[in-house]
C-alpha positions as a printed Julia matrix, in Angstrom:
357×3 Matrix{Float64}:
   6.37   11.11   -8.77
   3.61    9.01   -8.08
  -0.05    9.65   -9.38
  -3.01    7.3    -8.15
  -5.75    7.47  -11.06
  -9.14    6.67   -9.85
 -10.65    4.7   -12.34
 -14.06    4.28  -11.01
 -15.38    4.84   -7.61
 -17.62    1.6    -7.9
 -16.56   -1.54   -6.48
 -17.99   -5.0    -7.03
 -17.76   -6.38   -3.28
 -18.78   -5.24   -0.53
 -15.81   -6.14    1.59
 -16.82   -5.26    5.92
 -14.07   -3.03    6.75
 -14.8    -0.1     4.0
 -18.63   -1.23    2.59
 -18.0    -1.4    -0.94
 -18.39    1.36   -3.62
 -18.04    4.62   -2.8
 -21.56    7.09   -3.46
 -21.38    8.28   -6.67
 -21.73   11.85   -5.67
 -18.76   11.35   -3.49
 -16.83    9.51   -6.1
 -18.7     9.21   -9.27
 -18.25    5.51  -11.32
 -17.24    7.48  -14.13
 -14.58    9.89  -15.38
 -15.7    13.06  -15.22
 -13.07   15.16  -16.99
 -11.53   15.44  -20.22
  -8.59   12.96  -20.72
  -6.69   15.39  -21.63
  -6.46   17.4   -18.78
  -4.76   14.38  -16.59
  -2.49   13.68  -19.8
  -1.29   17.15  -19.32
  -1.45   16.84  -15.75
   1.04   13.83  -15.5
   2.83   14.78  -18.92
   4.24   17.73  -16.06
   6.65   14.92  -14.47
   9.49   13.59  -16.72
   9.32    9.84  -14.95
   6.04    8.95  -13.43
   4.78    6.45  -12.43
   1.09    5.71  -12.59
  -1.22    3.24  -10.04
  -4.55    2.54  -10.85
  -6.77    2.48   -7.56
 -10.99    2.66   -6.98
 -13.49    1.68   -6.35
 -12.16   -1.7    -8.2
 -10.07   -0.08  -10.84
 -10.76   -3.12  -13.01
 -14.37   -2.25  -13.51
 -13.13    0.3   -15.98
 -10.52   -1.35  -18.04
 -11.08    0.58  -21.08
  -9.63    3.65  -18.77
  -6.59    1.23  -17.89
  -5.66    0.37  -21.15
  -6.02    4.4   -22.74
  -3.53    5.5   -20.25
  -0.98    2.49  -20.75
  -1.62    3.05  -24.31
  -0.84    6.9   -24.44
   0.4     8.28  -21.68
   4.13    7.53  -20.91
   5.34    6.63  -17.35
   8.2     4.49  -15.97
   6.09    1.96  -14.18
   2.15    1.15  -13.83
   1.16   -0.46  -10.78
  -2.66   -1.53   -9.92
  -4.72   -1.91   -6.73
  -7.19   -4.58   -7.32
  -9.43   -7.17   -5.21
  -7.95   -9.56   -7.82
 -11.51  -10.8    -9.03
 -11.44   -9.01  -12.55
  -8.03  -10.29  -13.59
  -8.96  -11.3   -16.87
 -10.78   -8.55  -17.7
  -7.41   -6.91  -19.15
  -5.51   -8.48  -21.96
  -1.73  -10.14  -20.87
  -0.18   -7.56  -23.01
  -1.31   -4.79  -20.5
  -0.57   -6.82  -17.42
   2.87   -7.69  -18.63
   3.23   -4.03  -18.59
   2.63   -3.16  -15.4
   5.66   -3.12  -12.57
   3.82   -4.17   -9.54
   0.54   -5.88   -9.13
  -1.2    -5.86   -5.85
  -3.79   -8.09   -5.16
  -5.77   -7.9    -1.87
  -6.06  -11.06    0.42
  -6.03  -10.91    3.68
  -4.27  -14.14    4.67
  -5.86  -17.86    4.16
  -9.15  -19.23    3.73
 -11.41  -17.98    6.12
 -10.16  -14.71    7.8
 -10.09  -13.54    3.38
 -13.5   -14.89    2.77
 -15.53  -13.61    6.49
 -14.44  -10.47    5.58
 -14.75  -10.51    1.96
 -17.19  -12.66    0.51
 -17.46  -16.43    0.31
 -15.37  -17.64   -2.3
 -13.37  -14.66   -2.67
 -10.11  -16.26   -1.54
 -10.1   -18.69   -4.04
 -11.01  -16.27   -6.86
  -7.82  -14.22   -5.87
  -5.34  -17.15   -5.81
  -6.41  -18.6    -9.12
  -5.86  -14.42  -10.2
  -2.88  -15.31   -9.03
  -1.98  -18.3   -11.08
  -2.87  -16.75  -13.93
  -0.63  -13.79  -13.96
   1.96  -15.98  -13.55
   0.72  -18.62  -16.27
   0.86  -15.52  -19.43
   4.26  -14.07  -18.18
   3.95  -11.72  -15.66
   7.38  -10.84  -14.47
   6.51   -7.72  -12.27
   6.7    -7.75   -8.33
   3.21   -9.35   -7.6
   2.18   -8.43   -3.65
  -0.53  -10.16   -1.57
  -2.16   -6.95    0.2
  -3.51   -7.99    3.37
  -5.84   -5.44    5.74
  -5.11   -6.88    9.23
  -8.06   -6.91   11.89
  -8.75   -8.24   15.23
  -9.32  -11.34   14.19
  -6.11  -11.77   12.1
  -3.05  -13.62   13.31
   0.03  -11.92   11.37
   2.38  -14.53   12.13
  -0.19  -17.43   10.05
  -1.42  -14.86    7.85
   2.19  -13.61    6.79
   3.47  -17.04    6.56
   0.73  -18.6     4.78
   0.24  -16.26    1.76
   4.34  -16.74    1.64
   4.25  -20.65    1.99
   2.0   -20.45   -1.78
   4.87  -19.67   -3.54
   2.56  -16.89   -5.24
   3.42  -13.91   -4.13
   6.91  -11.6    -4.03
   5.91  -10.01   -1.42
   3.07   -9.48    1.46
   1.82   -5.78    2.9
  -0.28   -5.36    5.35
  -2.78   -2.73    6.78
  -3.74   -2.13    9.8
  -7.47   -1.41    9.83
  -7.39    1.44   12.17
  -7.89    4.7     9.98
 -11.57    4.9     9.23
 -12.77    1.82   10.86
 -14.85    1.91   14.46
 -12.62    1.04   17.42
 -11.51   -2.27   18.28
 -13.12   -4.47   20.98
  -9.91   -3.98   22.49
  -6.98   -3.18   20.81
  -4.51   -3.07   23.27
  -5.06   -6.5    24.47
  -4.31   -7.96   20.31
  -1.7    -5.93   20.08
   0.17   -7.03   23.1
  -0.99  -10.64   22.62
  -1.11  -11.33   19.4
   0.51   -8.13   16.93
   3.28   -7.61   19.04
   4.22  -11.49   19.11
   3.76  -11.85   16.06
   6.23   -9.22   14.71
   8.48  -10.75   17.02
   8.14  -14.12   15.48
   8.41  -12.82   11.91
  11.38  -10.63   12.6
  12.84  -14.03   14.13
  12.15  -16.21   10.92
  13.3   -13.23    8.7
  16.66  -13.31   10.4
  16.99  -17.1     9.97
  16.11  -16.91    6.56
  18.47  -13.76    5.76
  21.65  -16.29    7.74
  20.95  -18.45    4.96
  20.95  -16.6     2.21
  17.09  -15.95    1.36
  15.35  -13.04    1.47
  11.84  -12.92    3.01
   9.44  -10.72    1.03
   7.99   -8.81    4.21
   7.28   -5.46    3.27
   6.91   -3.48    5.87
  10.33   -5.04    7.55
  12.36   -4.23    3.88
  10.62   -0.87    3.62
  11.93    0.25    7.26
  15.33   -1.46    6.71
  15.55    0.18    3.86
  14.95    3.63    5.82
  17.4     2.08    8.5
  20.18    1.31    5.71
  19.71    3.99    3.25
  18.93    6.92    4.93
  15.86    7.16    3.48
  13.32   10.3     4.66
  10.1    10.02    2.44
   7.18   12.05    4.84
   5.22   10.51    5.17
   6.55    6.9     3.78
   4.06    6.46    1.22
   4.88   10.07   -0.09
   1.0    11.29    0.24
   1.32   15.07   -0.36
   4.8    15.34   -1.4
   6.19   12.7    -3.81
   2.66   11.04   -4.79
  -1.08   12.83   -6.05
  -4.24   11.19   -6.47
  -6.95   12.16   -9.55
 -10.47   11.1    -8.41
 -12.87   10.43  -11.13
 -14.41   14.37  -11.12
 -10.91   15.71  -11.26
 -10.26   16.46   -7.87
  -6.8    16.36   -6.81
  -5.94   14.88   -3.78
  -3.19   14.29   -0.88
  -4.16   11.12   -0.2
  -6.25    8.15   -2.14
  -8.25    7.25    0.73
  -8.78   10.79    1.96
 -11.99   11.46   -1.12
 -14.53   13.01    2.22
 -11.6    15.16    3.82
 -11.53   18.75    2.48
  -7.81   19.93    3.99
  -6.72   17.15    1.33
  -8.37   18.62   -0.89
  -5.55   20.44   -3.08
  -6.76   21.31   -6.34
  -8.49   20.24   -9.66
  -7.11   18.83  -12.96
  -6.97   21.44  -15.67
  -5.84   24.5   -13.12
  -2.68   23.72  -11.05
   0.74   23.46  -11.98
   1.96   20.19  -10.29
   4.94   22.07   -8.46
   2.19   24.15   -6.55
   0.89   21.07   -4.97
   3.94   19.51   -2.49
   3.71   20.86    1.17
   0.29   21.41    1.41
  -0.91   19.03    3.82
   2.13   17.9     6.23
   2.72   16.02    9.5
   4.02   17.91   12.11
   3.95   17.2    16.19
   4.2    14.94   18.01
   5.27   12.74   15.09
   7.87   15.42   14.04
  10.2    15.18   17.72
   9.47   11.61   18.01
  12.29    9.08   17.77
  11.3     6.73   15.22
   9.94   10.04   13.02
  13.09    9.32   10.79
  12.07    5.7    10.06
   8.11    5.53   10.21
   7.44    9.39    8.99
   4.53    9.69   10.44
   2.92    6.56    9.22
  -0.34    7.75    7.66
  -1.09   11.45    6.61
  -5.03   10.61    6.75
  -4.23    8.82    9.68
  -2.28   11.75   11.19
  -5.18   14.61   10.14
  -8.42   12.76   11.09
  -7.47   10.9    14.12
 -10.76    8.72   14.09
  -9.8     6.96   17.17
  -9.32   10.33   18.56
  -5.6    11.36   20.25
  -5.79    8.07   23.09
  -6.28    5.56   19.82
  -3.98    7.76   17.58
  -1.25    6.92   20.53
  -2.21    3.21   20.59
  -1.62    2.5    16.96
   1.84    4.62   17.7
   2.6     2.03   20.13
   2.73   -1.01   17.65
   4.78    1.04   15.61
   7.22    1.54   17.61
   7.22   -1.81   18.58
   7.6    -2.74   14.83
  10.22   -0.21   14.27
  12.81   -0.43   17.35
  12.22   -4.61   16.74
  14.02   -4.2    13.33
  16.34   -1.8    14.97
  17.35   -4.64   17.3
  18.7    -6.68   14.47
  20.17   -4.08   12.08
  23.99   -4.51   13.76
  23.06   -8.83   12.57
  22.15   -7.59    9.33
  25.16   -5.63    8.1
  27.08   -8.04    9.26
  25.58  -10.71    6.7
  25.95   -8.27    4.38
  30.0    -8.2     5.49
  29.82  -12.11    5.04
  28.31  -11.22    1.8
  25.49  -13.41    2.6
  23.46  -11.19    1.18
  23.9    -7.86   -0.9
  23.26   -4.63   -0.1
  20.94   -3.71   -2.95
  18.8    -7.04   -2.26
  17.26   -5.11    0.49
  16.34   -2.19   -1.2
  12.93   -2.9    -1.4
  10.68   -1.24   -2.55
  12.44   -0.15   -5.68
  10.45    2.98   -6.22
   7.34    3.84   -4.68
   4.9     1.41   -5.48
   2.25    1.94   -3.3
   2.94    0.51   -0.34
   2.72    2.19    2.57
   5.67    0.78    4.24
   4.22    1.14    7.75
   1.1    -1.07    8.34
């Protein structure tokens, strides 16, 4: 099971799409409860796995290295805007499974919408995993707006040679609406899936695997007959702990009170699955199997309201019947043992990403 531990609800940018730090009465910069209460909490799984999310979780690396340090789990992952990197010794990186550092494709597009200088800052984060041994899966986590390309965005952040893989976001699910969403999705989005899914395929004929995320996640649902609901397990396979205790469907969902689902200290952790579900339209639709629903927030607040909620369904469709469209290719490179079978098992276990932008 998965449990996202708020480390702080602080944040040191203030990137456009979310406006930094949370308010501290929403999500106080400190930990509120005794330590002991989440080491019982999680001690109540026999393999979990731990991701440390904010706020910028690194703003509180004494928190980071007390749970690494006593409380067991079979992977650590951490969220981070990559800017604090050397805030925690090597020894704790090197323990963690999967680092995800946010950058949201080159140069510019990072920096407009993050700070000046922020890009840089992140790739040199970057480097220096890599230069004091790293050996986890290290993803470039990308929130994708109207004025990002994904075809250059994708391909860049893979051209560094940095990264094993590259997520992306969708900034639909608490932002305002779009100029005009439609018209980038059908002129740019769209094309550009099409275009990745084409140099995917080229690459997979030759042997290489392209670390795409949200293409291995779904082929891996496609492949594997794999039903997590939603994908990123939000309510049934993974449990947030904010800062005052509060345990949560959702990491993102701190304001909603349905996700609300208890509070450390008072729950037994087998109470907690099947609280907060998707259900129609998503349940009879006919990519339900492979996308799950895509978002539970996404899927209970419906910001954009039931006409954007059905525009964002759109692209995912288009994403998901796309890599349907190729999935006869692929097991047949996997006959001409091109490539194996488990090298597109990706992710592993669930390590935070979403799987559907």
């Amino acid at each position: 099971m998965l449990f996202f531990v708020f480390t702080t609800g602080q944040c040191n940018l203030n990137c456009r799409y979310c406006g930094g730090s949370f308010p501290e009465k929403r999500v106080p910069w400190e930990i509120k409860y005794p330590f002991k209460q989440l080491k019982d909490f999680i001690a109540q799984d026999k393999e979990p796995i731990i991701a440390f999310y904010g706020g910028e979780p690194l703003l509180n690396p004494k928190l980071i290295r007390r749970v690494i340090d006593e409380i067991p789990a079979k992977h650590f992952v951490i969220q981070t805007n990559g800017l604090l990197a050397r805030e925690l010794e090597p020894k704790y990186w090197k323990k963690m499974s999967t680092v995800l550092l946010s950058i949201d494709g080159g140069r510019e597009i990072t920096d407009s919408y993050r700070g000046k200088g922020v890009y840089d800052r992140v790739i040199d984060s970057a480097k220096y995993l890599h230069e004091i041994g790293f050996k986890g899966d290290l993803v470039a986590r990308m929130t994708t707006t109207e004025s990002s390309d994904i075809y250059r965005d994708v391909t860049h952040l893979l051209s560094l040679n940095l990264f094993d893989h590259v997520h992306w976001q969708l900034n639909v699910v608490w932002s305002d609406p779009w100029r005009d969403f439609e018209d980038w999705a059908a002129k740019s989005y769209n094309a550009g899936i099409t275009q990745l899914i084409e140099l995917w395929m080229d690459n997979l004929r030759e042997g290489r695997i392209l670390g795409i995320a949200p293409f291995l996640g779904i082929i891996k649902a496609i492949l594997f007959d794999q039903k997590l609901t939603p994908p990123c397990g939000a309510g049934q396979d993974a449990f947030t702990i904010t800062t005052d205790g509060r345990i949560i469907a959702c990491p993102i969902a701190v304001d909603a009170k349905e996700m609300k689902l208890a509070h450390l200290g008072t729950c037994k952790l087998g109470t907690l699955r099947n609280l907060v579900t998707i259900e129609e339209p998503c349940t009879s639709c006919e990519i339900f199997r492979y996308c799950g629903g895509r978002c539970l927030y996404a899927y209970k607040e419906r910001y954009w309201g039931d006409e954007g909620f059905n525009k964002i369904c759109k692209v995912t469709k288009h994403l998901v019947n796309s890599l349907l469209g190729i999935q006869e290719e692929i097991e047949q490179q996997m006959e001409y043992e091109t490539i194996s079978r488990s090298e597109l098992y990706y992710p592993p276990f669930n390590n935070t990403i979403e799987v559907i932008p």
